[in-house]
N, C-alpha and C positions, 0 to 999 in steps of 0.2 A: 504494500500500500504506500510506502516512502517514497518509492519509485517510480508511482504515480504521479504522484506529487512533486515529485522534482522535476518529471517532466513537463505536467501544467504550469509549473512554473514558469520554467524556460519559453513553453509555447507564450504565456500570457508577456514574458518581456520580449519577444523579439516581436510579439506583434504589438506591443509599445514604442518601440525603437522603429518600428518600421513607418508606423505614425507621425513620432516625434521628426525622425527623419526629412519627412516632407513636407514641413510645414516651412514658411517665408525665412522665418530666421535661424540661420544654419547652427547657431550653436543648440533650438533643444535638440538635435539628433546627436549631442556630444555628450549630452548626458547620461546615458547606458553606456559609451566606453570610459566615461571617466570614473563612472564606479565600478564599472568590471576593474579599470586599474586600479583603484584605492583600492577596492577590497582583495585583489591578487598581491597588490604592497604588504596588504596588512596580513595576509596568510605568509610571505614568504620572512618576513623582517620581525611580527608578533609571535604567530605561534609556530613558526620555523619549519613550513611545509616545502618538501623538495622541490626545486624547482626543474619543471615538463615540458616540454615543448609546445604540447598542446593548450595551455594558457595563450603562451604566444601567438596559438593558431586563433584562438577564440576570439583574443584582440584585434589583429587583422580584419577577422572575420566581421567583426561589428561595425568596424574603421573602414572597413571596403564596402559594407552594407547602408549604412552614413554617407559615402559618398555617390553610391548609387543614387540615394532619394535626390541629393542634392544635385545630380543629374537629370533627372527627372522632373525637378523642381523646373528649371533651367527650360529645361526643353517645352515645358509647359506654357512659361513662362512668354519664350519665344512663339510657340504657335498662337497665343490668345492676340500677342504684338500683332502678327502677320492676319488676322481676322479683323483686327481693329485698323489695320494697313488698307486691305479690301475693302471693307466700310465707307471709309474715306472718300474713296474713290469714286 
């Protein structure tokens, strides 16, 4: 049942991040990697958990997903531009 639950977990933060992500101002999509990193600082430096690769993978993984929205952002962004271009017209 833990395992449940860790996983709801996870689903319910990357579908916060993926939200955060894509909104106007790019720093709330910063705030799911910046506490993955506090809380990986504070596993490796408090309670003195080995450090894995796979952390680093996780980081990336958030920090590339981040930039995606911000992409997406962008590109939105740009087609509404090019609608309201037409318009014009």
């Amino acid at each position: 049942m833990g395992t449940l639950y860790g996983v709801l977990i996870g689903i319910f933060i990357l579908i916060a991040h993926h939200f955060l992500s894509r909104r106007n101002n790019p720093y709330w999509g910063g705030i799911v990697p910046g506490i993955y990193l506090v809380f990986m600082m504070w596993l490796f430096f408090i309670k003195n958990v080995e450090f894995e690769f796979r952390f680093v993978l996780g980081f990336l993984f958030l920090v590339s997903f981040w930039g995606d929205g911000r992409m997406r952002v962008k590109q939105k962004r740009k087609k509404e531009l090019e609608r309201i271009a037409i318009k014009d017209l």
